[in-house]
C-alpha positions, -999 to +999 in steps of 0.1 A: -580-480+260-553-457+277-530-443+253-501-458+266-477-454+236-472-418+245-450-427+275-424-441+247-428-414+220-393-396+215-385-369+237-397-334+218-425-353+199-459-335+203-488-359+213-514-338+189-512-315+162-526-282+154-549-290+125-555-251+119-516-246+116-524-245+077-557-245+054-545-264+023-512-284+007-510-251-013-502-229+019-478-252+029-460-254-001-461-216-007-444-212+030-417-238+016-408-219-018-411-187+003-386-196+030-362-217+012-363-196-023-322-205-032-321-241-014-320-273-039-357-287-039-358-314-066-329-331-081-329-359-117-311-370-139-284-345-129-307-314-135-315-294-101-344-272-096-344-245-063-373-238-047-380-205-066-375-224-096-398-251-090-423-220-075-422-205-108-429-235-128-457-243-107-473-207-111-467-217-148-487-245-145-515-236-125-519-203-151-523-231-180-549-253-163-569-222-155-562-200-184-559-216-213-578-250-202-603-234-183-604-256-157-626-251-126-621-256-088-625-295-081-617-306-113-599-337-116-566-338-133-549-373-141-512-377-134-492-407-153-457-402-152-427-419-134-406-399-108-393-370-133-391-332-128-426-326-146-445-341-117-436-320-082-445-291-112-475-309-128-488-323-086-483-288-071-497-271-097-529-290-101-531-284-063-524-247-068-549-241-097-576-254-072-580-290-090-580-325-077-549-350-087-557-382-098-526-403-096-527-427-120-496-458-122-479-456-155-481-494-160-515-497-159-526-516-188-558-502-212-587-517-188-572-503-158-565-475-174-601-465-186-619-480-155-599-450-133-607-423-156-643-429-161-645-434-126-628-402-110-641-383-144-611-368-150-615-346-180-574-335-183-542-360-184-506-351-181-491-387-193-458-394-203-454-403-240-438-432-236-469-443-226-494-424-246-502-455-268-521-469-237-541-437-234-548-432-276-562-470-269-588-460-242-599-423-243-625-419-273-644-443-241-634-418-215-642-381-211-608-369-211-603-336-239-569-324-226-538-342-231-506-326-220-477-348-231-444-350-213-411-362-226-380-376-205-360-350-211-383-324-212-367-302-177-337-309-183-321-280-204-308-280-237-284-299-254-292-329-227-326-326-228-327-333-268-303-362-265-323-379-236-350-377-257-338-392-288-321-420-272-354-432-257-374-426-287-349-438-310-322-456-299-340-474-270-371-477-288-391-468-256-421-448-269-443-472-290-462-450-317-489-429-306-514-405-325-539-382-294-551-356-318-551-320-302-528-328-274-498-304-265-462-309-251-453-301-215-432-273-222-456-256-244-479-256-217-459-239-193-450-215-222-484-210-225-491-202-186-460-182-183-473-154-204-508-152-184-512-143-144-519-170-125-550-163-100-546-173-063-578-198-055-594-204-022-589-238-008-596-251+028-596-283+043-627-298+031-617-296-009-607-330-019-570-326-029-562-360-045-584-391-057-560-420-045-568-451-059-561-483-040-541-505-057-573-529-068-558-561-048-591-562-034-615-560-061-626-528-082-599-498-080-618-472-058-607-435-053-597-428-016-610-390-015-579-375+005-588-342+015-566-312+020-570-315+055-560-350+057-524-347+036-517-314+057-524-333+085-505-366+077-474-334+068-475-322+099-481-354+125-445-369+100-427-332+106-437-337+147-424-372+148-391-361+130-387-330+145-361-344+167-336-359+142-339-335+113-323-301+102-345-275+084-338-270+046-311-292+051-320-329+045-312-345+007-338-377+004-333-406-017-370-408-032-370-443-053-408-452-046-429-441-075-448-405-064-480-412-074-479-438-046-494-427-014-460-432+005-435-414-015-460-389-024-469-378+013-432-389+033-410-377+009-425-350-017-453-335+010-431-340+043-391-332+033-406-301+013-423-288+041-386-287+057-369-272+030-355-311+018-336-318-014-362-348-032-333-367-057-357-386-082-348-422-094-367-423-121-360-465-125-353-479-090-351-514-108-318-503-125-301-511-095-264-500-106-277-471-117-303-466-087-265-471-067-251-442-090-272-417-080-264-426-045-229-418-049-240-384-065-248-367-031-247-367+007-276-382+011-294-379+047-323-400+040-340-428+019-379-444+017-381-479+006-402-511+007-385-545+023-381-559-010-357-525-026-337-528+006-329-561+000-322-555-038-296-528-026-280-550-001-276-578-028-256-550-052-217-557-041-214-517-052-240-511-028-216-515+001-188-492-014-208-456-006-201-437+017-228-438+046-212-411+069-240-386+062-271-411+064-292-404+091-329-418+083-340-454+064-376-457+067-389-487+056-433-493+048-456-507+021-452-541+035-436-559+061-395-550+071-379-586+072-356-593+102-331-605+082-333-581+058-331-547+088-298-565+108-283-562+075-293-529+066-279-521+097-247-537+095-240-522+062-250-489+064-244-485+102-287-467+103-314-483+121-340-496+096-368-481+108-405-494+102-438-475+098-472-482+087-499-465+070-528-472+044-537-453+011-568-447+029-547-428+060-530-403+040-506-426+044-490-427+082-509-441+108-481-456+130-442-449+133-412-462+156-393-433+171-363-421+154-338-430+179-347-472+180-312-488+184-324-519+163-351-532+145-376-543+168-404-560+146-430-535+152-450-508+126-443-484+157-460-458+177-493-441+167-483-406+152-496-378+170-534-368+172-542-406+165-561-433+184-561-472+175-579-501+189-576-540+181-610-552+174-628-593+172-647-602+151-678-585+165-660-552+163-658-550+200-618-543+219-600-571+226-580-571+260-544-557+263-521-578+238-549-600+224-550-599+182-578-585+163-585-562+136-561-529+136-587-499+136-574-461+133-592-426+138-575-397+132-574-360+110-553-379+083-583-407+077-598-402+041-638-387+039-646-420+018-640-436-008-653-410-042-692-418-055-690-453-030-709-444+002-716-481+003-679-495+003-670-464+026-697-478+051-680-511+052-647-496+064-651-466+086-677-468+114-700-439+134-675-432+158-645-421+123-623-456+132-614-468+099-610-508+097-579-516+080-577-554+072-550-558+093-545-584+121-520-565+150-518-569+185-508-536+209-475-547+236-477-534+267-454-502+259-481-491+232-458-507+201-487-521+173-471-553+160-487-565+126-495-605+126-510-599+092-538-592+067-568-606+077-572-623+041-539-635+042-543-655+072-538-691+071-559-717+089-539-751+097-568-774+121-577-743+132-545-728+144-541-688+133-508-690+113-496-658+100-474-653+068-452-623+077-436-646+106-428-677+081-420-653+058-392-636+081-381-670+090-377-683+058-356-649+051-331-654+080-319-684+057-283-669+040-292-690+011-325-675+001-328-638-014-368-636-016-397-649-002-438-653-004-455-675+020-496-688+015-522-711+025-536-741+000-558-764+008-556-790+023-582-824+029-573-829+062-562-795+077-586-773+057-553-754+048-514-761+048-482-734+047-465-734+010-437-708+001-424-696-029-387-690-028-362-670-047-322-685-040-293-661-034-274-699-039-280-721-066-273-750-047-302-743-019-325-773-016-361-773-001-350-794+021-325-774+037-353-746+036-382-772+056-354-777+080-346-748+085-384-738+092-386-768+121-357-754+137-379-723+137-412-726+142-437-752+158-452-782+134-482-768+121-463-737+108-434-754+093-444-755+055-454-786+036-437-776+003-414-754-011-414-743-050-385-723-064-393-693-086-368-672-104-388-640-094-418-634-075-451-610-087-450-575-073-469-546-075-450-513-089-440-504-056-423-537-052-443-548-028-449-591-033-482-602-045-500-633-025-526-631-038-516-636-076-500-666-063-527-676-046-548-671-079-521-696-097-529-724-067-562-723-071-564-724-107-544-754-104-568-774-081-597-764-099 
């Protein structure tokens, strides 16, 4: 297929990068804290580290994992903390000591928990104490030895750093009781690293520089091996396609998404340090007034967000009280931007919502809309530079211009595989590097992928294609609804009929007024056959709405 979504890429916006540009994360990072030594880098809980600062820590870091821990090239090193100063020091400095991160989600119960650390064999964990009860529960069946433990208000400077920690502990009651013999604190460890050299380590763009587990929707949890080539990559095909709108080492980013996800991790902490960004933490983006705090705290140029955060911050009245003079970017991924939900972004804060899409297994951006859209146009965007797409059938063959098929993507920021599973990588990326995503899109005309849907989400009404994302954003557009989740159940006569899950914004809304709505909207076999009111829905961490778990409950119900 002809590339035609170049002739709509952004004036200034590079059609391909220059792979070779840098041979690791580490280079990149070391060019950062190089040329923006005295510029703000990471910002929480009111505590600001510069760039030199956070290079020093870093070094620290690195020195302890090779010094004292003894720790190898290639070695993994688990990561479970929530978005707190200790991790850019803890990420960048496994990264700089020549290891491999394994990013594990702090809410991960036991099982999880043991199934990922057996499987990357990750023999160190930095973990956060309030969680180290989970860990003492698992690791006597895992091969971990190390255990570095990090506190709140470890970085944060004395006397506040004390009192944050004794509110949680004690006051809140936040850190359950925990006993990991032979484990040390986070700040002894960099104590420990700052009084030994830290030794620069070769790494190119083959070592594997995280292990990125998907979130185990699909089955087992498997490691996506992201290569240093691939994050670089991903770093610089984001810095080409916002090289028109941004100012060097002069951007402040609201990061809210958890780190160790693959979208904050590479678009906020990767990309805006590469420019010499400030990152401000929220370390509990589901403290909304607080989360709306921090906002008021700086001049914040740009934010990162799933559909379902934005929506949370519209529906705060204090929300609409900050000043929105100096915002510049809202880039909105991890699942579908609702329609309803991007007009009033936009209304409110006078930015464009702007919608991307990429995959864990894509480092993560595979597709982007340019900068300058006037409005939300319902697409995931452009493919970023150096990166080729096709819409596939069933057979794996291309479909014609504008027919929908399976969204397929090839490019330097694909994963090698999926770690010890040459099997499951098989199944997704073919001979010619195209990695099958799952997800039903069709390409318009001017090169714009729009996403129908996941392939296993897809609903099958007599054998009409009906697609959850567009019921879904119906359903939104309703001023009386604040959430939504839309699936297939089955169904004697149709094989399978639309039901949604619905959370009111007014008490008063009736599914009635909802299945109206939906036949003003949509054509008969879409319109849902029943409605069920929830007070909240099932999310992942990210926020991100579960289908599937409801689709679990359904079928557990007709069993």
């Amino acid at each position: 297929m002809e590339k035609v979504w170049f002739k709509n890429y952004q004036a200034g916006v590079a059609h391909e990068i220059d792979i070779n540009t840098f041979k690791s994360i580490v280079e990149v990072f070391d060019a950062s804290v190089s040329k923006f030594r005295d510029r703000p880098a990471v910002a929480c809980m009111d505590k600001v580290l510069s760039y030199g600062e956070l290079d020093q820590q870093v070094s620290h870091f690195a020195s302890y994992l090779q010094n004292t821990l003894k720790l190898a090239k290639g070695d993994r090193v688990a990561l479970m903390m929530p978005n707190l100063l200790q991790y850019p020091v803890a990420v960048f400095g496994t990264l700089r000591a020549g290891c491999t991160v394994v990013n594990v989600n702090p809410l991960y119960t036991p099982r999880e928990l043991e199934h990922q650390l057996n499987d990357s064999g990750a023999e160190t964990i930095v973990i956060l104490e309030n969680f180290a009860n989970v860990l003492e529960d698992v690791i006597r069946r895992t091969k971990v030895k190390n255990v570095i433990i990090a506190s709140i208000g470890d970085m944060l400077g004395f006397p506040k750093g004390a009192i944050v920690n004794f509110v949680v502990r004690k006051i809140k009651k936040m850190v359950p009781a925990w006993h990991l013999p032979g484990h040390i604190r986070f700040n002894d460890a960099l104590d420990k690293g700052s009084k030994q050299a830290y030794r620069k380590v070769d790494i190119g763009h083959e070592d594997i520089a995280f292990l990125q587990y998907t979130g185990g929707t699909t089955g087992v949890s498997k490691g996506a091996m992201l290569l240093h080539r691939n994050i670089v990559a991903n770093m610089l095909q984001a810095g080409a396609w916002i090289k028109p709108g941004i100012r060097e080492g002069q951007e402040v980013i609201v990061t809210a998404l958890p780190l160790y996800h693959i979208f904050s991790l590479t678009a906020n902490l990767m990309a805006f340090t590469e420019i010499g960004a400030l990152n401000v933490l929220i370390s509990n983006p589901r403290d909304i007034p607080g989360f709306v705090k921090e906002l008021k705290k700086y001049k914040i140029t740009a934010i990162t967000g799933v559909n379902t955060l934005f929506n949370a911050l519209l529906n705060n009245p204090e929300f609409k009280t900050i000043d929105f003079s100096s915002w510049r970017l809202s880039l909105g991924g991890g699942m579908a931007v609702q329609r309803a939900v991007a007009e009033r972004w936009k209304q409110t804060t006078g930015v464009t919502l702007v919608e991307a899409y990429g995959l864990t297994e894509t480092s993560p951006a595979a597709c982007m809309n340019p900068l300058n859209l006037k409005d939300y146009n319902g697409t995931i965007g452009l493919p970023v530079p150096s990166t080729d797409i096709q819409i596939r059938d069933m057979d794996g063959k291309e479909v014609a211009q504008g027919e929908a098929g399976e969204l397929c993507i090839k490019g330097p920021q694909v994963m090698k595989g999926y770690w010890q599973r040459p099997d499951e990588t098989a199944k997704v990326i073919d001979k010619d590097g195209f990695l099958a995503t799952g997800d039903m899109a069709i390409i318009t005309p001017d090169g714009f992928v729009k996403l129908v849907d996941r392939k296993k989400d897809m609903i099958l009404v007599s054998g009409f294609n009906v697609y959850p994302n567009e019921i879904e954003d119906v359903v939104a557009l309703h001023p009386g609804v604040l959430e939504v989740a839309c699936i297939g159940i089955p169904d004697e006569r149709s094989g399978e009929v639309v039901k949604v899950f619905v959370v009111r914004k007014d008490p008063t809304l009736t599914a009635d007024a909802v299945l109206e709505h939906c036949r003003q909207n949509l054509t008969g076999y879409k319109v849902p056959k029943s409605v069920e009111f929830r007070d909240e829905l099932p999310k992942t961490n990210v926020g991100k709405i579960l289908r599937r778990a409801l689709r679990d409950e359904q079928t557990g119900k007709t069993a």
